[in-house]
C-alpha positions as CSV (number, residue, x, y, z in Angstrom):
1,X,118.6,96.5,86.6
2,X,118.6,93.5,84.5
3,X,122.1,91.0,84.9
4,X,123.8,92.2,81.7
5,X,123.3,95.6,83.5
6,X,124.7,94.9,86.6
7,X,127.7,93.7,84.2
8,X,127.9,96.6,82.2
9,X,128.4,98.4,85.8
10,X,130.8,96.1,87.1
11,X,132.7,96.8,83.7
12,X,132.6,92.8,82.7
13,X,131.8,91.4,79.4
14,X,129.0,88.4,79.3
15,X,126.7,86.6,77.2
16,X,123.6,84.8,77.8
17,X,124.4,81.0,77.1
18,X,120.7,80.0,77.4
19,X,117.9,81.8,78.9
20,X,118.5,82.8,82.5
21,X,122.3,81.8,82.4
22,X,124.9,84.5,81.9
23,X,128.8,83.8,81.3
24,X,131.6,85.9,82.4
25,X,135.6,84.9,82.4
26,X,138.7,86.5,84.2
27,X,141.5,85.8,84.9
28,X,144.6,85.5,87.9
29,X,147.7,86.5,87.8
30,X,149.2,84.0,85.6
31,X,146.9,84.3,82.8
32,X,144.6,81.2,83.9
33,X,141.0,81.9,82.8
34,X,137.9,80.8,84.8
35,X,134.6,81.2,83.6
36,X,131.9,82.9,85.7
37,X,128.1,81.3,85.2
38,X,125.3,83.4,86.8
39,X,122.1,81.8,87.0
40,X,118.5,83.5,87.9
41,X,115.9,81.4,89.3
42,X,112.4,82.8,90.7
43,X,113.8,84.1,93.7
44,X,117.9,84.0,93.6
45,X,120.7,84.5,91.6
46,X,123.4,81.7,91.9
47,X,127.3,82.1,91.0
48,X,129.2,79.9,89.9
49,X,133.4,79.8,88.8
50,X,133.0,76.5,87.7
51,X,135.7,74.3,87.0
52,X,138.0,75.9,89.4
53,X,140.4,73.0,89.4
54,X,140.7,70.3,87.1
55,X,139.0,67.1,88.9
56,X,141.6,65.0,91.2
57,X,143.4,62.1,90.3
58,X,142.4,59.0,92.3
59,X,145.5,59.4,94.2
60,X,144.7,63.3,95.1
61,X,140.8,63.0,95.8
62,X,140.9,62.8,99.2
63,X,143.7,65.7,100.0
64,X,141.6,67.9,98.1
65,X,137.9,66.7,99.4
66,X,139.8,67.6,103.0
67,X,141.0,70.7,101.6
68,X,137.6,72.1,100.7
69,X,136.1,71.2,103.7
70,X,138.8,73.3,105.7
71,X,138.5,76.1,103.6
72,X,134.8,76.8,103.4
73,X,135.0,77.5,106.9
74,X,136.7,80.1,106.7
75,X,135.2,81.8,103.4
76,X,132.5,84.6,103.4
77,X,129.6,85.2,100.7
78,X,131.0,81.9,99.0
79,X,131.7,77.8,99.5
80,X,133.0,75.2,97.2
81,X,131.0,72.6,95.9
82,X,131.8,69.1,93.8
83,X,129.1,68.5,90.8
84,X,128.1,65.3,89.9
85,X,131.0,64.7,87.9
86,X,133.7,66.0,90.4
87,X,134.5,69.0,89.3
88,X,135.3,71.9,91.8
89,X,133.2,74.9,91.6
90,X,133.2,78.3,94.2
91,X,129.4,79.3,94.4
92,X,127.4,82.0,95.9
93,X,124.2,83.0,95.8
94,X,122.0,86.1,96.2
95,X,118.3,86.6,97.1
96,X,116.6,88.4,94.1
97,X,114.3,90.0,96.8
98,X,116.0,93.6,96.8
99,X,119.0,92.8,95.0
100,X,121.7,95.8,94.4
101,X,124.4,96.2,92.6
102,X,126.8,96.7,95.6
103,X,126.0,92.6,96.4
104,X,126.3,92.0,92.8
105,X,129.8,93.6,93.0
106,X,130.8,92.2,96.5
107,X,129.7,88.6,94.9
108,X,132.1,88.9,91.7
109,X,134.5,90.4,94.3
110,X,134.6,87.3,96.8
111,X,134.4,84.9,94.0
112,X,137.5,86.3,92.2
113,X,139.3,87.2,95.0
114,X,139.1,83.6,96.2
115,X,139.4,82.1,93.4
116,X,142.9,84.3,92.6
117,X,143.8,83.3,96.3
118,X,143.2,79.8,96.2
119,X,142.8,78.1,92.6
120,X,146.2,77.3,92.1
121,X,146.7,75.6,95.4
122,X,144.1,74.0,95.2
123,X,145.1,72.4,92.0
124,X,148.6,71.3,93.0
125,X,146.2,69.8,95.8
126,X,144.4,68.0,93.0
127,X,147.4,66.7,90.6
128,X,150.0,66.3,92.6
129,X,150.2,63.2,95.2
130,X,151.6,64.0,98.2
131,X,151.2,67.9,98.2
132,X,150.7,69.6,101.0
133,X,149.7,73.3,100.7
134,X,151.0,75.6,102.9
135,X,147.8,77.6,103.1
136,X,145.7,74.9,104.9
């Protein structure tokens, strides 16, 4: 199955924004839309919900930096990352090697769930000095 395939299956709309690099978007409960990247490379496919937060104020780097690092421990299939300009993106990645859909699906799954679990949080985290979340 080719990527757009796997999307048809999964009942998601995308389009390839340059060779190689698909783009997907969903959104949470309150309407906020992320956009989904999906890259294939050789031998892996790499997912990306990238910006998941908008980047941190000076004041709010820190809190959130601390944040991240306490949460990937606790995540499964995915981690959060910073980019080179500091913005906050939840990845995953899949070996091409006997790839099937159910991974595709359980991928989009973890990286959705999560992000509808913790994206909001996590920007509070990022804007607003001070905040503390509740969930770490």
């Amino acid at each position: 199955m080719t990527i757009p395939e796997f999307f048809d299956r999964y009942e998601w709309n995308c389009e390839e924004v340059e060779p190689g690099i698909w783009r997907a978007s969903f959104a949470d409960e309150r309407e906020e839309e992320y956009d989904l990247f999906v890259a294939q490379t050789a031998d892996w496919l790499h997912f990306a919900v990238s910006p998941l937060t908008p980047r941190p104020t000076t004041e709010c780097a820190i809190s959130l930096h601390e944040a991240l690092l306490h949460l990937n421990q606790s995540l499964r299939l995915a981690r959060f990352a910073l980019d080179d300009e500091g913005d906050v993106a939840l990845l995953a990645d899949l070996p091409l090697d006997d790839l099937r859909f159910a991974h595709f699906a359980a991928s989009l799954d973890a990286l959705t769930g999560y992000t509808r679990q913790l994206a909001s949080e996590l920007t509070r985290v990022a804007t607003q000095p001070g905040y503390r979340s509740p969930l770490f």
